[in-house]
C-alpha positions, -999 to +999 in steps of 0.1 A: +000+000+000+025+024+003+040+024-033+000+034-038+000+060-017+034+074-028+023+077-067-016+083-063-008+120-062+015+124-093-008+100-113-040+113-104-029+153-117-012+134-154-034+104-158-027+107-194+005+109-193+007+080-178-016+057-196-045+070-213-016+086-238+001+056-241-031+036-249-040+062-274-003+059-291-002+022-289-040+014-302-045+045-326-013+056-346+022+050-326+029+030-360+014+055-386+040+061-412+013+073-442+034+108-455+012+139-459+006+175-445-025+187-431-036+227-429-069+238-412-088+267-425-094+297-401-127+284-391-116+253-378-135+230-395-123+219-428-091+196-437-069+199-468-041+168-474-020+171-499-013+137-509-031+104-516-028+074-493-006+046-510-007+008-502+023-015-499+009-045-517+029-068-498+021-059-464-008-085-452-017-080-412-031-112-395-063-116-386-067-127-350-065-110-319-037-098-298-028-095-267-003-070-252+006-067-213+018-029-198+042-030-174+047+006-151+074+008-131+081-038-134+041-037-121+018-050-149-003-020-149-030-026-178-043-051-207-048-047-237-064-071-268-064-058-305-088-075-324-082-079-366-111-096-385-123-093-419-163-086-430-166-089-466-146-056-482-140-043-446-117-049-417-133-042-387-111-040-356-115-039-315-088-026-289-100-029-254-076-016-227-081-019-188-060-014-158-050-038-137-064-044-101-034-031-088-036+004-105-075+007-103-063+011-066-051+044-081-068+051-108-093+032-127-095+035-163-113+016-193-105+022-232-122+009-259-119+018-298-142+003-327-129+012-358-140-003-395-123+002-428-123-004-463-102-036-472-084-023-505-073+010-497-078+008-452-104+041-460-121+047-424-162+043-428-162+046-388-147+051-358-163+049-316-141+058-291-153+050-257-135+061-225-148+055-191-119+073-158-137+062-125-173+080-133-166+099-157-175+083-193-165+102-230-183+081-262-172+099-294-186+083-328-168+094-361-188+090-390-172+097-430-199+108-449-207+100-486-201+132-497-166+137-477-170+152-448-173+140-411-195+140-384-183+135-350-204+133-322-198+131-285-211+127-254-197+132-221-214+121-188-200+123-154-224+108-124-251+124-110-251+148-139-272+149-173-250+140-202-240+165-226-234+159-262-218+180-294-222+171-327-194+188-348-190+187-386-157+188-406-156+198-444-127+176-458-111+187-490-089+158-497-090+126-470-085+128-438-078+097-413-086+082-381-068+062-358-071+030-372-068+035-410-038+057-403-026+026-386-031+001-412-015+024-437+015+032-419+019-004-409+023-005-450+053+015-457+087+000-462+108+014-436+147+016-435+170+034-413+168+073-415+133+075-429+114+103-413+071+105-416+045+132-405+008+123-398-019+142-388-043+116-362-078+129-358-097+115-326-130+131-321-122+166-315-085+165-313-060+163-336-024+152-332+007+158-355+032+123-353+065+129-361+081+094-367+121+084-373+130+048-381+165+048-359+178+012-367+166-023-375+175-052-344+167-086-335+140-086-305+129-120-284+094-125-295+084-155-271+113-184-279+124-167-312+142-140-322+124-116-345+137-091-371+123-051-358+123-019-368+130+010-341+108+037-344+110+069-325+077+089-324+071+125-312+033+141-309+025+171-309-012+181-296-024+204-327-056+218-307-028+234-283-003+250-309+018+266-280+025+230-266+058+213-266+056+179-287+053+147-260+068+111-262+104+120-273+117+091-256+091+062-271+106+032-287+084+015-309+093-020-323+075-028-356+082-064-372+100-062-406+080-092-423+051-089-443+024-089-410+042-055-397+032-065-365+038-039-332+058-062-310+069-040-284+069-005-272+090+018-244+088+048-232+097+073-201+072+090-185+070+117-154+060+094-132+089+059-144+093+039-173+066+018-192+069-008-217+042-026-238+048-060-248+028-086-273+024-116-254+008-137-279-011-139-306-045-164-315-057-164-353-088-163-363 
């Protein structure tokens, strides 16, 4: 109990910091490498991209789901499963995160993202975000129009109190991605050491620039094998604040180098110790 009440004060004033921005790097774009700029008009509500998605044709993720462990500090501090399946001309895909017993001592949170995109080009069609901290609940629903633009809607709640909800629409003049198509593309792209990609992340109401560096390629245990990884070094920068410093300078991301791309491992130092993120294992569909 009193590692718990040592860190409940530092957690409880960053509890993004410490894992609801990890969870949002790890399940919605820590591995986005699709290359384009982004500008916003001065009203704030249309998007303008200057270049086209592109597929690597031999990149094929597995279907299945998978199951990652985060560690704070040596203490497993949260699951999470990321679910891959395939419905027709779509992928549809399922992160759930949850803190551990242990940390919902401190501070109890519960992440879950919905995403479905189109199979031949990993265009989003929809996107829910759902995040519950202790009684407070967020549900944000993105929805990509037929005629380009985007409506995303969301409701806050906190106990006790009426929920509140905002329905905001965004004129697109190009394409604009969410979390998990950004993912799938960037999990595309042939990296090599020295490569440098921007994305812009949209996640409701925020939007993030992601600055990432390929650093090196290195052999990482993966269960009883050794497997063949990219490094990847990701900064983000919190676009709603422009006066903000970028965040994450010291992730690692690990990103296998075969044709799956899969996100084997991730590390990072935050304000309050070190986390990692690890795949445990893997079931196929």
């Amino acid at each position: 109990m009193s590692l718990i009440k040592n860190v409940r004060a530092g957690v409880l004033r960053r509890p993004k910091h410490l894992l609801a921005g990890l969870i949002i790097l790890m399940v919605t774009g820590m591995d986005c490498l699709c290359a384009f700029s982004g500008t916003e008009s001065s009203t704030g509500n249309t998007l303008a991209y200057s270049l086209a998605p592109r597929k690597t044709e031999d990149f094929k993720p597995r279907l299945g789901t998978y199951f990652y462990n985060v560690k704070w500090l040596g203490i497993r501090a949260a699951d999470t499963t990321v679910t891959v399946a395939r419905n027709d001309e779509y992928y549809r895909v399922v992160a759930d995160t949850a803190t551990s017993r242990f940390i919902d001592q401190i501070l109890k949170l519960r992440y879950r993202c919905e995403g479905l995109i189109r199979l031949h080009d990993f265009m989003p069609i929809e996107t829910i975000l759902d995040f519950r901290k202790r009684s407070r609940h967020r549900h944000t629903k993105i929805r990509y129009l037929n005629d380009g633009n985007i409506e995303v809607t969301e409701t806050k709640a906190k106990k006790k109190q009426k929920p509140r909800t905002e329905i905001k629409n965004i004129q697109s003049e190009g394409f604009v991605l969410e979390p998990f198509s950004a993912s799938f593309l960037a999990r595309g792209f042939n990296w090599r050491k020295g490569v440098v990609q921007q994305l812009e992340v949209i996640t409701g109401k925020k939007r993030y620039l992601v600055t990432l560096t390929c650093l090196d390629k290195v052999q990482v245990t993966d269960g009883d094998a050794l497997t063949e990884a990219w490094i990847i070094r990701p900064i983000v920068k919190n676009l709603n604040k422009p006066k903000s410093k970028p965040r994450h300078g010291s992730t690692r991301i690990y990103l296998s180098t075969d044709e799956s791309r899969d996100l084997l491992m991730m590390k990072s130092r935050t304000l309050v110790g070190p986390v990692k993120v690890e795949l445990e294992r893997f079931v196929a569909q």
